[in-house]
N, C-alpha and C positions, 0 to 999 in steps of 0.2 A: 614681773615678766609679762604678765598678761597685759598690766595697762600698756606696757612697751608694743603688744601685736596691736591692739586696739586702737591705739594712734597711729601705728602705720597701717592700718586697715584706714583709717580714715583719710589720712592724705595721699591714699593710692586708691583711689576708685579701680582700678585696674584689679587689682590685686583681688580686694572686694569682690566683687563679679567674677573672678575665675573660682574664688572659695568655693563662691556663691552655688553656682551654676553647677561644682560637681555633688550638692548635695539641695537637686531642684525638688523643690515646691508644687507641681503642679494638680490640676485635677484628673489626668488621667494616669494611671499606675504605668505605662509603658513606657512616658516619657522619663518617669521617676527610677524605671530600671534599665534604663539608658549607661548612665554612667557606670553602673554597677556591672553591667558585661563588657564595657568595653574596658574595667580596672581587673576582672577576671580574667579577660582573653591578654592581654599585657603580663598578667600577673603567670598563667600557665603558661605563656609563650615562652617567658625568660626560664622559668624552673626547668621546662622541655629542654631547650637548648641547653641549658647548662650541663642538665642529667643525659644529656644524648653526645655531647662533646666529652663529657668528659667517662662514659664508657669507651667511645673510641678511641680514647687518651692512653685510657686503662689496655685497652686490649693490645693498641700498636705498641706500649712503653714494656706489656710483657711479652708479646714475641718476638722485639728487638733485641732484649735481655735475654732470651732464652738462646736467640741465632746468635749474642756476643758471645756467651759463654759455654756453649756446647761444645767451643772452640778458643782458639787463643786468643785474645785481645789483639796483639801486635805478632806478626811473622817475620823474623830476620829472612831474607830473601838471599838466596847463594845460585852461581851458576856455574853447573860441573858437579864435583863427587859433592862438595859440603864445606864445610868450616873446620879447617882444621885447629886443631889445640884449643877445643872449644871450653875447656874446664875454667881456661881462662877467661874467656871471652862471659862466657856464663857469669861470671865474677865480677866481672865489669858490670854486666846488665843490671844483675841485683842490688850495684851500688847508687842506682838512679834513684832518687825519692820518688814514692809512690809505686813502683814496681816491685810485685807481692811476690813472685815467681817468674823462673825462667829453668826453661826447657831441653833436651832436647827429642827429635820425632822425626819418623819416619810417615811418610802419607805418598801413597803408589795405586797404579791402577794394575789390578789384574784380573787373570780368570779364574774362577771357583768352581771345580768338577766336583761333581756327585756322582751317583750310584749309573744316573742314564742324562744328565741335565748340566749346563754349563750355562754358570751365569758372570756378568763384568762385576767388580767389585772394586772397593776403595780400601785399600787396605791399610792401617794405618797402627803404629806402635811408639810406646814411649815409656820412659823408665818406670818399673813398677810401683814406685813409691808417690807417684801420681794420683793412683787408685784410693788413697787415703784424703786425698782434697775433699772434701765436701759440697763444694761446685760439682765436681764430676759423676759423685754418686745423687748430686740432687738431679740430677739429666739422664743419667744413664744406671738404669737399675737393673737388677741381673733376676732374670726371672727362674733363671737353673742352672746349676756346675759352678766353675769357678772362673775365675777371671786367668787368663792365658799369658799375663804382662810376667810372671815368675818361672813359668814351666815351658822349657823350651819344644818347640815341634809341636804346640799345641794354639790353637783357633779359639774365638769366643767371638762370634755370628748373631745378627739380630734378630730380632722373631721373626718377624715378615720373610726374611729370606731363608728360617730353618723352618718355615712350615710350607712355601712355595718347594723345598726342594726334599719336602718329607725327611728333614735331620733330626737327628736327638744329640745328645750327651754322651761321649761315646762312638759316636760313626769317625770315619774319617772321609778326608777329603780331600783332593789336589790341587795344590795354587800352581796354576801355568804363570808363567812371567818372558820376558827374554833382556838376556844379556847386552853389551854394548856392541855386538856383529848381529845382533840381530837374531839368535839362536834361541831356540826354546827351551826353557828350563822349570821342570816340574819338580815339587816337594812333597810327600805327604803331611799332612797333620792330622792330627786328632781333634774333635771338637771338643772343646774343655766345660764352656759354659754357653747359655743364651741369654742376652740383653734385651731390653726393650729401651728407646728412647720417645718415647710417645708421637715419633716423628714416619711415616711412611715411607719416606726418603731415606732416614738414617738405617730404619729396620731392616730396608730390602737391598740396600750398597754397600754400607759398611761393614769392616771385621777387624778385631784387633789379635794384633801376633805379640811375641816374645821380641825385645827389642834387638838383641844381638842376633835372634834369625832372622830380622829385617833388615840388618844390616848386612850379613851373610847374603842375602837373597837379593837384593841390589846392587853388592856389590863395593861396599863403602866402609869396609874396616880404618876404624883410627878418624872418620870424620864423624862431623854431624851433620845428617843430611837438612836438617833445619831446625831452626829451635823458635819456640813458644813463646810467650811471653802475658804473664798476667798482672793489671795495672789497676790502682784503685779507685778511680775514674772511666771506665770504659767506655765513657758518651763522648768524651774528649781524647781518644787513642794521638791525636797529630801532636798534642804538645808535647808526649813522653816519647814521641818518633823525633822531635827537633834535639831535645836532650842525646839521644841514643846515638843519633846520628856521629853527634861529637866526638862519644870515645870507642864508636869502634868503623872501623872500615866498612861497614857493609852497608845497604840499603833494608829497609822495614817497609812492612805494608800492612795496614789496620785490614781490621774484619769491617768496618765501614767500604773499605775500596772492593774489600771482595762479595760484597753484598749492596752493592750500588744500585744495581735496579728495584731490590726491594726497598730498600728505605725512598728511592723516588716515587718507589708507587704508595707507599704508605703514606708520604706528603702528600699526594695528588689527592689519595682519598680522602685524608683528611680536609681539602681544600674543596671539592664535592660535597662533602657532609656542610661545609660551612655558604657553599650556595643553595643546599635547599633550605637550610635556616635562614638565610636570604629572601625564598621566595618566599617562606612561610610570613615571615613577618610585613613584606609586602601584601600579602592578603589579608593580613592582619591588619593593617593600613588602612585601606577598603571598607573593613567594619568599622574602624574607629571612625573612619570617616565618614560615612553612615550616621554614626550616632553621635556624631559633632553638631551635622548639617541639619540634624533632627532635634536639637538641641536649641540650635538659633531660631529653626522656624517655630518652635514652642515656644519663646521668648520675641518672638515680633512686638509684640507689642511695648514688652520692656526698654525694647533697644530704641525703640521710634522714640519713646517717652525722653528717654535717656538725652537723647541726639536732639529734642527737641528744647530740653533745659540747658542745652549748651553744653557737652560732653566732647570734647575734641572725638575727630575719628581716630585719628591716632590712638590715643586711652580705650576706645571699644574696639581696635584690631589688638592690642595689647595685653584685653582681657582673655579673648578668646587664644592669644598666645600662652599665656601665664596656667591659662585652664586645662590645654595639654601637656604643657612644662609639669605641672603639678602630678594630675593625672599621669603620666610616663614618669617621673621621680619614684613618687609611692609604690606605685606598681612594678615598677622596678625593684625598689630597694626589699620589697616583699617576697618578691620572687627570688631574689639571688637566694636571701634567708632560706625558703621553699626549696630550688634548687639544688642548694651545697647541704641542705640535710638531707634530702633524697638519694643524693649522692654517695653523704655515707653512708646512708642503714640503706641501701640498695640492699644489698643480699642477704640481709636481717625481712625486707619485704617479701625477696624476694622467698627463701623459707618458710616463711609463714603462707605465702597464697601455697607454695607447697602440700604446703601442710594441708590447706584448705580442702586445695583439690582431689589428694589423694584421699580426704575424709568423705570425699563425697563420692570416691569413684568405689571405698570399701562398704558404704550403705548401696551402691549400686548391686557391687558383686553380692551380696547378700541379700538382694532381693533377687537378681539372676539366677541365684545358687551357682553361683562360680567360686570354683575351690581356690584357686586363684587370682587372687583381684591384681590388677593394673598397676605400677607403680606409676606416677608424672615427676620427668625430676627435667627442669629447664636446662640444664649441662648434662648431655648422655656422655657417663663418664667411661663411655666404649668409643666414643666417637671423639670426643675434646678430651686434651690432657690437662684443663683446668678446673680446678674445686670448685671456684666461684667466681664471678665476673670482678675482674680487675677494675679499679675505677680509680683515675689519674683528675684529684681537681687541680688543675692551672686556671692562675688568676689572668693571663690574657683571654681566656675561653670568658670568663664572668665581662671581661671590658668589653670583648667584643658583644657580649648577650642585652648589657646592660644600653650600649651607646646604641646599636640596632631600636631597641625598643624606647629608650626615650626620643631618637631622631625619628620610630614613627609614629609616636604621638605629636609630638611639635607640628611637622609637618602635614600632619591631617588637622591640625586646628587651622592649617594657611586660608583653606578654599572656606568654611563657612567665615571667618572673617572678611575673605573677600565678599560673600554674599550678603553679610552685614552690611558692608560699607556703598551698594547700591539702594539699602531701602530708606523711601521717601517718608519722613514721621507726616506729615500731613496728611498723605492716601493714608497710611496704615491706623492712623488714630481716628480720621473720619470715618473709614468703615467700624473700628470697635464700635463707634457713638452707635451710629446706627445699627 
């Protein structure tokens, strides 16, 4: 194997000289650590990008999971009371492959009286045995009482909105609504429980009732006023919508269509995150380019020598090609490695500086005499409803990292090549003489 490199080292002058050149000889140490920052800045460039695409990955892929599933995957769509003789229909849906579950639910807007305060609310119910999914209590956890989906005339409210309207466990309350003339029609209930969904929106609109008093309360005995539908692909809702369509008369609409501007804007962002890795690596460019052109004029004399034994120009733009080919390969192929394990023991780092830092802020408070020292924790778990930072690796994020940073090395080897191929070996060898 080796005599195999060593014959093609030798009937490749080209080749040669690019080896050559990224590991130079010279007398001054700056030119000798030329090459070495510019296979460091290629080599962090790629692992950054990797490690910075693919938390975004991570974070967009959990809170699209969290918006599919707080909710129904697919919504059979009705206009008027509901679906009638739905048990059957139900029956139908569950025979689709891939559909886990189907429904049905009540979801209405009305008002919520308190003791002096009236707020709008979402109110929404479905059959009790729901409550036992494990989807449902992984989103929606019950911080006190019970859940209201068993016991009829009773409310279960989310935090945000039982402490905006000073509620406990126990109060009651009045849902205003109106009928189909248009009439106002008030209920009391009692509040049974309070939820939290780690969501602000969910906390302060929504409430769930008993389903037969939501059907009572709207008006729609013997229908369904919509049913649910949970599917084992959720990224993909349209192919189990084309299936559905077939065996029942109704029209379907994913949680995709009804969360359309969010997922466009998490493309966009995503598509942002991928131009400033853009500009990066064009500045990145800049440096290599730098210590390319620093490179040739360190090697003047070699090249003139070269050019002067009869070295085609072609074979010395070829070298200086080969020499950032090379340089952007390695540096690459280092960094993905670099990268995609930063990647995964991200929040295994990320713990440990943790750790660090609160070690040093507990020798602070003890030289303070502070009875209570500081905690640092990078996720304020008051603030964000995640443990740990999600991290999604996709291998077009790696293609895309990888192709950026060999295309800017290549490319920055263009211009001192072209610098090469203006110098005259006769000036440059008569001044060495002298």
């Amino acid at each position: 194997m080796k005599n195999k490199l060593l014959s093609l080292l030798n009937n490749n002058l080209s080749l040669y000289l690019a080896l050559r050149r990224l590991i130079p000889k010279s007398d001054s140490p700056g030119v000798v650590l030329l090459p070495r920052l510019a296979f460091a800045s290629i080599l962090l460039g790629v692992a950054t990008s990797i490690l910075i695409l693919s938390l975004a990955n991570g974070l967009n892929h959990s809170y699209l999971k969290r918006l599919a599933e707080s909710n129904s995957h697919i919504t059979l769509v009705t206009v008027g009371r509901g679906v009638p003789a739905y048990q059957e229909v139900l029956q139908k849906i569950k025979s689709v492959p891939g559909v886990l579950d189907a429904y049905p639910f009540t979801q209405n807007e009305a008002l919520l009286k308190s003791y002096d305060d009236t707020r709008g609310i979402v109110l929404k119910a479905f059959p009790p045995e729901l409550t036992k999914d494990p989807t449902f209590n992984r989103y929606f956890q019950l911080k006190d009482g019970e859940w209201s989906f068993s016991k009829p005339r009773t409310i279960t409210i989310g935090e945000t909105l039982a402490q905006n309207l000073a509620l406990f466990v126990g109060n009651y309350v009045e849902i205003l609504t109106y009928d189909n003339t248009f009439g106002a029609i008030t209920y009391r209930f009692q509040i049974s429980g309070i939820f939290s969904a780690n969501d602000s929106l969910l906390d302060q609109g929504l409430a769930y009732i008993n389903y037969d008093d939501a059907i009572e309360l709207f008006g729609m005995p013997g229908y369904a006023p919509a049913i649910g539908i949970r599917v084992e692909d959720y990224q993909n809702p349209q192919s189990y919508i084309r299936k559905l369509e077939k065996i029942v008369p109704f029209r379907f609409k994913s949680w995709k269509l009804d969360n359309l501007n969010t997922l466009l804007a998490l493309e966009n962002e995503k598509r942002v995150i991928q131009v400033l890795l853009l500009i990066f690596f064009a500045v990145a460019f800049f440096g290599i380019l730098a210590v390319m052109t620093a490179l040739v004029s360190d090697k003047r004399e070699e090249i003139a020598l070269l050019k002067a034994l009869g070295m085609p120009q072609k074979e010395n733009m070829m070298s200086f090609m080969w020499t950032g080919l090379f340089l952007g390969i390695s540096a690459t192929f280092i960094g993905v490695i670099l990268g995609v394990f930063l990647s995964w023991q991200f929040n295994n780092i990320i713990k440990l500086l943790e750790i660090i830092i609160n070690f040093f802020l507990y020798i602070g408070a003890i030289i303070l005499q502070q009875k209570t020292p500081r905690t640092f924790n990078f996720l304020n778990q008051n603030v964000y409803y995640l443990k740990e930072f999600p991290v999604l690796i996709q291998w077009g994020d790696i293609i895309f990292s990888s192709i950026c940073a060999i295309l800017c090395t290549v490319c920055a080897a263009l211009y001192p090549a072209h610098i090469s191929k203006e110098f005259k070996p006769a000036e440059i060898l008569r001044k060495r003489a002298f």
